[in-house]
C-alpha positions as CSV (number, residue, x, y, z in Angstrom):
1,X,201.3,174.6,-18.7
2,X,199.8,171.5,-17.1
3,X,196.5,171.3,-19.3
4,X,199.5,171.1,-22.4
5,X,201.3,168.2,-20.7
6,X,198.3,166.7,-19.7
7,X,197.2,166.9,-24.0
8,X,200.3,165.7,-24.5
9,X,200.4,162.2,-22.3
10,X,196.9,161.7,-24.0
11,X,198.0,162.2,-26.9
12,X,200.8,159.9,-26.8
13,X,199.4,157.3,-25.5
14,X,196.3,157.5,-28.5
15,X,199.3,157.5,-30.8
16,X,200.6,154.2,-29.4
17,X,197.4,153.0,-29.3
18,X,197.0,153.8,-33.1
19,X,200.7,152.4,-33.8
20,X,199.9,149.1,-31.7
21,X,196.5,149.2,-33.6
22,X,198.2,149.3,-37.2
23,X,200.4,146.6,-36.1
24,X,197.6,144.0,-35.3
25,X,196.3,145.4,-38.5
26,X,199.2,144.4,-40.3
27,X,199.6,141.1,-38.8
28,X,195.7,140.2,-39.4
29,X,196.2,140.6,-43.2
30,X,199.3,138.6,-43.1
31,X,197.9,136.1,-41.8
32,X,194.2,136.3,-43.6
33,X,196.7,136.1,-47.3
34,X,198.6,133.0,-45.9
35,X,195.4,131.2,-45.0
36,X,194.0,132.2,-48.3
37,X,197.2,130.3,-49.9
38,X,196.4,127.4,-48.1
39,X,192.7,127.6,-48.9
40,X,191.2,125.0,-51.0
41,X,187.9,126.7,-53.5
42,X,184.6,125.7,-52.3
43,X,184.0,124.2,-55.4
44,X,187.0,121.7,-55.2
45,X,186.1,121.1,-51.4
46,X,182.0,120.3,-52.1
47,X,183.3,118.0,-54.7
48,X,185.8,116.1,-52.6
49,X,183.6,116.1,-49.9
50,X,181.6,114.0,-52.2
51,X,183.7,111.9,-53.3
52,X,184.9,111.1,-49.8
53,X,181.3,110.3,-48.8
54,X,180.8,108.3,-51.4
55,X,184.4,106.2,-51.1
56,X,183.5,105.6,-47.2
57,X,179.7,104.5,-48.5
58,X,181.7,102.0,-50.9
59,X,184.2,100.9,-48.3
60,X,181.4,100.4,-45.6
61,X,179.3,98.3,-47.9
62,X,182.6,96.3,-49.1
63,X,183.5,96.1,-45.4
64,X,179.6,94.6,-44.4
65,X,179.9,92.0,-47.4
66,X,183.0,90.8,-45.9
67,X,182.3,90.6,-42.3
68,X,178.7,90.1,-42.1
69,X,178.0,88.5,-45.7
70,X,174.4,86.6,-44.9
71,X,173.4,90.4,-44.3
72,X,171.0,92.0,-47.0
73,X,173.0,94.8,-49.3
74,X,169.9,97.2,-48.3
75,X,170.6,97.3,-44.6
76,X,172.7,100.0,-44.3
77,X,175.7,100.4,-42.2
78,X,176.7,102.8,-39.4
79,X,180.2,103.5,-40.3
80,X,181.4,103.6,-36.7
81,X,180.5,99.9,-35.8
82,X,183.6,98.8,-38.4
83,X,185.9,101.2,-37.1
84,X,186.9,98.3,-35.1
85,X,187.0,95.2,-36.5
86,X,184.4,94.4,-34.5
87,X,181.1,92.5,-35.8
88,X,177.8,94.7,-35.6
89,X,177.1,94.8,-31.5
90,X,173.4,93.7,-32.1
91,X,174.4,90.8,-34.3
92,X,175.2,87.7,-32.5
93,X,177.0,85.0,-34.0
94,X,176.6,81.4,-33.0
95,X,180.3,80.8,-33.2
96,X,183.2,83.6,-33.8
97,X,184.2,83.8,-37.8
98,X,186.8,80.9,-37.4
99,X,185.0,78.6,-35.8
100,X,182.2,79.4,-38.6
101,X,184.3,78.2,-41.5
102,X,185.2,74.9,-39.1
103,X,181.5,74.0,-38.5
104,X,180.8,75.0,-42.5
105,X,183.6,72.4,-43.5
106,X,182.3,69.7,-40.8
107,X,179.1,70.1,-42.1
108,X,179.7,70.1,-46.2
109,X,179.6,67.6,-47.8
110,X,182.7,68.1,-50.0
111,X,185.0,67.7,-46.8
112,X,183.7,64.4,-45.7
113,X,185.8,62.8,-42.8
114,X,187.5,60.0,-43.9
């Protein structure tokens, strides 16, 4: 009588086991067919990627012309220095970009001071 009781416990709890088992089973696959909704194909995401290296090559160089435009077009730049608007940390200007223009029209000689 106790060895059958003692099957019995044991087998009850392997059948939980199995049941909590199935479950987590059931909710893995859920969730593995809602990711591959959301899922983008590799070939979509290798060409976006792409593209999106390329756009932030573009914007950087666009960027560099603007903020730095005595700079070469070879030189190439780190995109995290223009994450900030903030010039190139090595690059030392002799006076900030406003002040630049001001000296560049005192010293032209299309403004000349009347």
């Amino acid at each position: 009588m106790m060895r059958k009781s003692l099957h019995e416990n044991k087998l009850k709890r392997l059948q939980q086991k199995v049941e909590v088992l199935e479950a987590k089973k059931e909710e893995l696959e859920t969730e593995n067919q809602v990711l591959n909704r959301q899922n983008v194909p590799f070939e979509d995401y290798t060409r976006l990627q792409k593209r999106l290296k390329d756009i932030q090559r573009r914007h950087n160089e666009f960027r560099s012309l603007i903020l730095v435009p005595n700079m070469p077009p070879t030189v190439s730049i780190n995109p995290v220095s223009f994450q900030s608007s903030a010039m190139v940390p090595s690059m030392e200007l002799p006076f900030p970009p406003h002040m630049q223009e001001e000296q560049h029209q005192r010293n032209s000689p299309y403004f000349a001071k009347d």
